[in-house]
C-alpha positions as a LaTeX table, in Angstrom:
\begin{tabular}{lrrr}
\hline
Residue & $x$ (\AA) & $y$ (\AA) & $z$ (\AA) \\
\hline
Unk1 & 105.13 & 35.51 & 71.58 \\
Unk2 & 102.53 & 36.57 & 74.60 \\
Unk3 & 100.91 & 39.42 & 73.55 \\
Unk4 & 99.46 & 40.19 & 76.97 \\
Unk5 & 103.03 & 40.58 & 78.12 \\
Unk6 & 104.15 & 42.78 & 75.76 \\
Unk7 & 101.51 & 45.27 & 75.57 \\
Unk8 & 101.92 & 45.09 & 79.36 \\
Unk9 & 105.74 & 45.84 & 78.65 \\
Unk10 & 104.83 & 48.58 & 76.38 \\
Unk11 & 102.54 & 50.22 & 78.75 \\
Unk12 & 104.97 & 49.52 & 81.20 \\
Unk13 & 107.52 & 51.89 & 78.93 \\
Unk14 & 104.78 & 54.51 & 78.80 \\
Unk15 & 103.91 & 54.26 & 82.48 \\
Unk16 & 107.99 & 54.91 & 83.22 \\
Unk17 & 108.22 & 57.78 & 80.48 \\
Unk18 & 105.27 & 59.70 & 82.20 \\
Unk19 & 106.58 & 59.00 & 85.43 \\
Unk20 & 110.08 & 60.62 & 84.27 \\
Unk21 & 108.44 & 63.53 & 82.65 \\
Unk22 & 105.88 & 64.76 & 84.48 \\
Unk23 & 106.93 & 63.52 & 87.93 \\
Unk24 & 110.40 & 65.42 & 87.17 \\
Unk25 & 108.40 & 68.49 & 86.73 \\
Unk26 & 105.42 & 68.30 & 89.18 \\
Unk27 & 107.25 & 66.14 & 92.01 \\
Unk28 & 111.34 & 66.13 & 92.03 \\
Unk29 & 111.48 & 70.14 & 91.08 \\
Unk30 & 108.81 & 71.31 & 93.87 \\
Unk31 & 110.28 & 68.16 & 96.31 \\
Unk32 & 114.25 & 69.84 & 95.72 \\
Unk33 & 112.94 & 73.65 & 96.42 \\
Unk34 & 111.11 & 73.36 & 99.47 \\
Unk35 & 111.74 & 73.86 & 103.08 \\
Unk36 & 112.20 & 70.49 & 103.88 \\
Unk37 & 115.63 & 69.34 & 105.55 \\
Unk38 & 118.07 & 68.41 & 103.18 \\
Unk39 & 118.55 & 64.74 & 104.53 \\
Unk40 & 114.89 & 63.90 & 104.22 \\
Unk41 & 114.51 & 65.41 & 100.95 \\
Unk42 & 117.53 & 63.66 & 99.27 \\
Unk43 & 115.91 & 60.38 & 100.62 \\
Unk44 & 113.02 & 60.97 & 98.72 \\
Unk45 & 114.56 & 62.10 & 95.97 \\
Unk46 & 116.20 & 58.67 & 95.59 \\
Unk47 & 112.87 & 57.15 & 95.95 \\
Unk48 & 111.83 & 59.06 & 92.82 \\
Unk49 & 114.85 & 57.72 & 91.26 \\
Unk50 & 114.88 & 53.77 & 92.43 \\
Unk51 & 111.32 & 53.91 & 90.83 \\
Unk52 & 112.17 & 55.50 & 87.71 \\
Unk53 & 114.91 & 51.87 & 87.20 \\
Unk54 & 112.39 & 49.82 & 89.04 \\
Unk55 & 109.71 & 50.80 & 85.80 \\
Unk56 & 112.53 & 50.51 & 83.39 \\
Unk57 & 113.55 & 47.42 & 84.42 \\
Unk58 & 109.75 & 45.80 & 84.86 \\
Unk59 & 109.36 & 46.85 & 81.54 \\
Unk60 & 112.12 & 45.93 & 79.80 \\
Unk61 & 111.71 & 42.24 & 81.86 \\
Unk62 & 107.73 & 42.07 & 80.75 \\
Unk63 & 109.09 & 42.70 & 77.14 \\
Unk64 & 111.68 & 40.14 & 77.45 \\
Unk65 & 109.37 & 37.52 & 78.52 \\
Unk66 & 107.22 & 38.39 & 76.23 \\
Unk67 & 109.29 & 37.43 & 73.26 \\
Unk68 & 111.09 & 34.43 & 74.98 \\
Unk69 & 110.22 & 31.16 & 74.46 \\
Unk70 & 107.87 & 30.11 & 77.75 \\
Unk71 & 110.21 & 28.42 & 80.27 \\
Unk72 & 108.96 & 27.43 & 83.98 \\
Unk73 & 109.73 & 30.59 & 85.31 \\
Unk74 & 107.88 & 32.71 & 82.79 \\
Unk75 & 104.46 & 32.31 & 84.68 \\
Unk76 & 105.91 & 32.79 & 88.90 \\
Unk77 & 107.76 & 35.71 & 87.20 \\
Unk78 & 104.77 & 37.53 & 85.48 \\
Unk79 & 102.56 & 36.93 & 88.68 \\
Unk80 & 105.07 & 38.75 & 90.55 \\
Unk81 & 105.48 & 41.55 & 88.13 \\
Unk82 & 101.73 & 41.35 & 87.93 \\
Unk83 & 101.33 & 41.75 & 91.71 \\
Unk84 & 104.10 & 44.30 & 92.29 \\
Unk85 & 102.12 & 46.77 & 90.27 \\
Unk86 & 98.95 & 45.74 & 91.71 \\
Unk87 & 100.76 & 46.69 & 94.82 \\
Unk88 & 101.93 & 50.02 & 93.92 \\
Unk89 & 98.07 & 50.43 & 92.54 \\
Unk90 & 96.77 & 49.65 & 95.82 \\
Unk91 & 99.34 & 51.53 & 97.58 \\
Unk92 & 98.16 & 54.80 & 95.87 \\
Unk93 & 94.19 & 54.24 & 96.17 \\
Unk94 & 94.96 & 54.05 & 100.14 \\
Unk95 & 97.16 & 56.81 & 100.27 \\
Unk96 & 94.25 & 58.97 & 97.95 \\
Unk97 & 91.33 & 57.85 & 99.86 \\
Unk98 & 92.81 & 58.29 & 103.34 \\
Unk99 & 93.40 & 61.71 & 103.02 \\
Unk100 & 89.62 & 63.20 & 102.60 \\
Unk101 & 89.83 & 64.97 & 99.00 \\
Unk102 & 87.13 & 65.91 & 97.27 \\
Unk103 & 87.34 & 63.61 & 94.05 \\
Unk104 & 90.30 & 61.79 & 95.14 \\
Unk105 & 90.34 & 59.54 & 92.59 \\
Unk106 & 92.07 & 62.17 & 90.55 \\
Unk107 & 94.10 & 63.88 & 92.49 \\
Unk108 & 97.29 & 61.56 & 92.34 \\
Unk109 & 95.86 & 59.27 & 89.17 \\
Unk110 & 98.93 & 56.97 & 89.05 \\
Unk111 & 96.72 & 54.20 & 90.19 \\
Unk112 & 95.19 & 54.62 & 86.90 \\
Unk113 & 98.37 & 53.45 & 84.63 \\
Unk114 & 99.57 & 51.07 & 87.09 \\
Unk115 & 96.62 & 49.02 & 87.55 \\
Unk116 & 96.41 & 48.39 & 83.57 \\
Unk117 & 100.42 & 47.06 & 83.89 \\
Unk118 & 98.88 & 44.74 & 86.79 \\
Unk119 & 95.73 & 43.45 & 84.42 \\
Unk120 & 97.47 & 42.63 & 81.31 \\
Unk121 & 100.76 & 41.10 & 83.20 \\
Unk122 & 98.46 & 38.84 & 85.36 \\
Unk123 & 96.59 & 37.95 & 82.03 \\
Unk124 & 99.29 & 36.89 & 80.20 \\
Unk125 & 100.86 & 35.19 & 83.40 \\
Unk126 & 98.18 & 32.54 & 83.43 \\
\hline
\end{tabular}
C-alpha cells in the first residue's frame, strides 16, 4: 500500500465533497439566478459539474492506486494526477492575484486544498 496516495485520495474525497457543498451553495445557486444569458450560464454550469466527476474520479483513481500492487504505470499516472492538480492550483493563484484584491490569497482559497492533493500525489508518485 502507498500511503502518500491514499491520503492524497482521501483528501482528494474531501476536496470533491467541499467542492459539492459549498460550491453548490456559494457558486451554482448565485451562477443559475443571475442576469447572465441562459446559454453562457448553462455552460458554466456544466463546468461546475465536469469538475465535480473530474474530483470524484481523481480520487477514487489515487485510492485505487494506492491499494494496487505497483505496476509500470502507477508512477506516469500519479505524476499526472499530481500535476493536474498542481495545475488547477496554479490556475487559481493567477486568476486571485490578477485581479487586485486586497488579501487575495483568501478570497477564492481553493488553491489551498488543491495544492495539498498535488504534494502528497507527487510524493507518493516518486
Amino acid at each position: 500500500m502507498n500511503g502518500w496516495l491514499l491520503a492524497a485520495g482521501v483528501t482528494t474525497f474531501g476536496v470533491a465533497a467541499v467542492h459539492v457543498g459549498a460550491g453548490h451553495r456559494d457558486v451554482v445557486r448565485p451562477l443559475l439566478s443571475c442576469g447572465l444569458a441562459d446559454e453562457p450560464r448553462r455552460v458554466l454550469h456544466a463546468v461546475w459539474h465536469m469538475v465535480s466527476i473530474d474530483l470524484v474520479l481523481s480520487a477514487a483513481a489515487l485510492v485505487h492506486l494506492a491499494l494496487a500492487d505497483a505496476t509500470p504505470v502507477t508512477g506516469p499516472l500519479a505524476w499526472f494526477v499530481a500535476a493536474h492538480f498542481a495545475a488547477y492550483t496554479v490556475a487559481f493563484l493567477a486568476v486571485t492575484l490578477s485581479v487586485g484584491w486586497s488579501r487575495p490569497l483568501l478570497r477564492l482559497p481553493q488553491w489551498i486544498l488543491l495544492l495539498p492533493v498535488a504534494a502528497l500525489t507527487a510524493a507518493g508518485a516518486g
